[in-house]
N, C-alpha and C positions, 0 to 999 in steps of 0.2 A: 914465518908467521908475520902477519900485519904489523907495524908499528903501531902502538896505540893508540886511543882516537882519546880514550881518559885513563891518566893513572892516577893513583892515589898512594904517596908516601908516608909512612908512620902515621898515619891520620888518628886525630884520637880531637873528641866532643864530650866535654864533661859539662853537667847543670849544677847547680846548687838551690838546693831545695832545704830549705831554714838551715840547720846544722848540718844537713846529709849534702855528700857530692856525691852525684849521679853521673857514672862513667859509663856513657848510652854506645859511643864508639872507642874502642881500644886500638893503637897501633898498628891498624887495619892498612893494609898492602895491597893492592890488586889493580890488573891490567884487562882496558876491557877493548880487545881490538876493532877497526871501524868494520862494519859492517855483523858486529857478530849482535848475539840474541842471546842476551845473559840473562838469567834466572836468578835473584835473590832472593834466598827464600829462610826461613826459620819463625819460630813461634811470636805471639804476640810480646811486644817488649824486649825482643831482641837485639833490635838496633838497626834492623835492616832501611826502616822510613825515614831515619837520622843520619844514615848513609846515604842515602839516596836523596834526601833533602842538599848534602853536603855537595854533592856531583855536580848535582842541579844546580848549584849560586841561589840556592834559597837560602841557606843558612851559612856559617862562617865557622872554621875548626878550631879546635881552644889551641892544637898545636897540628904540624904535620902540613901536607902541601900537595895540590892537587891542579894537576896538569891535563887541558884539554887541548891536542894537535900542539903540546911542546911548549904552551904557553899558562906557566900559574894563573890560578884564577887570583891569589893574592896580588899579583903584581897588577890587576885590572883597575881602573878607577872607576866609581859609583858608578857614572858615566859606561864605560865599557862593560860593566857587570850586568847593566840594565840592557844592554845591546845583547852580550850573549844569551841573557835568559827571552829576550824578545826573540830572537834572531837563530838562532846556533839549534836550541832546543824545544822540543814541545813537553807538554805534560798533559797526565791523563790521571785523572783521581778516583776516588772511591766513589764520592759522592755528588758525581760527575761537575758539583760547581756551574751551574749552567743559571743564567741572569731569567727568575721567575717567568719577568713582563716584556721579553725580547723571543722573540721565534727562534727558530732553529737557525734558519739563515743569519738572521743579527745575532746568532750565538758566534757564528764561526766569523762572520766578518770583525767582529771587537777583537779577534786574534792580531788583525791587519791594520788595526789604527796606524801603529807604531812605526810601521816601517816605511812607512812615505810616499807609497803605490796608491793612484788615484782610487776614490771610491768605482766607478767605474768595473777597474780592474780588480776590485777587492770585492763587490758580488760576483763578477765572472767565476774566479778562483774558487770563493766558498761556494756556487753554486756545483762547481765541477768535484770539491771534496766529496760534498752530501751527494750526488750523485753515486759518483764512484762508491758510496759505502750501501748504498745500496737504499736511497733519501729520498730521493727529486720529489714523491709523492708528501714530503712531511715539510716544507722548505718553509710553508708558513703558520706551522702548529708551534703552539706552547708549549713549552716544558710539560706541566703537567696534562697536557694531551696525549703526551708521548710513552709508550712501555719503559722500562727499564732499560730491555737492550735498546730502544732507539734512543734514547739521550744520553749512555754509554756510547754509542756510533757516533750524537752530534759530538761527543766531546775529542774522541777520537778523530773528526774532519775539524774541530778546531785546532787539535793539537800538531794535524799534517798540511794543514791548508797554507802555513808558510814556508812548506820544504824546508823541514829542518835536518839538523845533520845528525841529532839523538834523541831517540823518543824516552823520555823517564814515564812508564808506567808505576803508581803506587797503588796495590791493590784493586786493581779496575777492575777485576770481577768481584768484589765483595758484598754488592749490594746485588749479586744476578744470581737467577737460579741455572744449573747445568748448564741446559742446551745453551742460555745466553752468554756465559759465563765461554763456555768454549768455543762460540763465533766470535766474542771480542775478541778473545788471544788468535785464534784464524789471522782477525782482519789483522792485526799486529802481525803475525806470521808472513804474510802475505806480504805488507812491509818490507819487513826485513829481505826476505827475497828477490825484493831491489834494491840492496845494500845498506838499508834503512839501520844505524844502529840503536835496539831497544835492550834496554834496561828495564828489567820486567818484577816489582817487587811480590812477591805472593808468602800466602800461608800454606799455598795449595801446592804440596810438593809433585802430585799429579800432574797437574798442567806444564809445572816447568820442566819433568822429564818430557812430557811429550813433544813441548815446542822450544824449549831454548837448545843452544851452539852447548852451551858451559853455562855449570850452576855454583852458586857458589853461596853455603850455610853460613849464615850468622847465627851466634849463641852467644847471649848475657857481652854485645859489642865487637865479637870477638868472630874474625871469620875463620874457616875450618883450617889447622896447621898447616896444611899441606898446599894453601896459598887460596883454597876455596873450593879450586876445580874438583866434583864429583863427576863427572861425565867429560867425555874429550867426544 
């Protein structure tokens, strides 16, 4: 098997909400090797988006230690932290997050401020993302000109437009109906079959048998005993 692209040790995220702690991830364990197509799935309030937020370098764990390619992300400085979540990974959200009064095209190219590639070369790139997704026709419409699945797909060529090494999807088809809903996870799928590794959060335990490697349940923080893996 691959050495892992992310682990996660004793990981555990607790809130405090007035007198209540809220224990959203418990002790959670899991290895997600590179190139595979993981599925996290379980009901709302599970813990799965506070996991997944964790992986990402969005958020920080109250305890436990979480290694991408053998290197803690604790050990990163602000500096470095901001590098891998520029750089390392993409994200893809529910509510696709897309800038009202910027086109599609100036959606994807704001992915590429950061990295230091001339503007030039940073329309080139988003213009080849939104192409490749199936775009070139939309490159200078607005958000709200756009369907659903098509500002799902812009956000998807923002999230690939830097060649990252891990897609964190959080519930990206939440806002679609079916048909759209199953050509996002497609165009993800498709991804990963060029060793793309996605991280796929859902409610929708359909989709994740049909398209992820390994799935793995969250319940009340807690991933399945048996390490997560329902499907090999």
């Amino acid at each position: 098997m691959p050495s892992p692209v992310l682990k996660a040790t004793d990981l555990c995220r607790t809130f405090q909400r007035g007198p209540q702690v809220i224990q959203a991830v418990k002790d959670v364990n899991l290895e997600i090797a590179k190139g595979e197509f993981a599925g996290l799935v379980g009901a709302s309030g599970s813990g799965k988006s506070t996991l997944l937020n964790l992986l990402a370098g969005l958020d920080s764990p109250t305890s436990g230690e979480i290694k991408v390619n053998g290197t803690s992300l604790d050990s990163l400085t602000r500096k470095e932290l901001s590098s891998y979540r520029a750089n390392q990974i993409g994200m893809i959200f529910q509510t696709f997050n897309l800038l009202p009064h910027r086109t599609a095209l100036e959606n994807v190219e704001m992915a590429l401020y950061f990295t230091g590639i001339s503007k030039a070369e940073r329309r080139k790139k988003s213009i080849s993302a939104l192409e490749r997704l199936g775009l070139e026709d939309r490159l200078d419409h607005l958000p709200n000109s756009l369907s659903g699945g098509e500002q799902q797909r812009v956000a998807v060529a923002r999230a690939v437009v830097k060649e990252p090494e891990i897609i964190f999807a959080d519930e990206p088809t939440g806002n679609l109906d079916k048909d759209n809903a199953h050509q996002i996870v497609e165009l993800l799928a498709e991804l990963n079959r060029n060793n793309l590794t996605i991280v796929l959060v859902t409610h929708d335990e359909n989709l994740a048998v049909k398209y992820a490697d390994n799935i793995y349940r969250m319940d009340f923080g807690l991933l399945a005993a048996n390490g997560g893996r329902i499907r090999e």
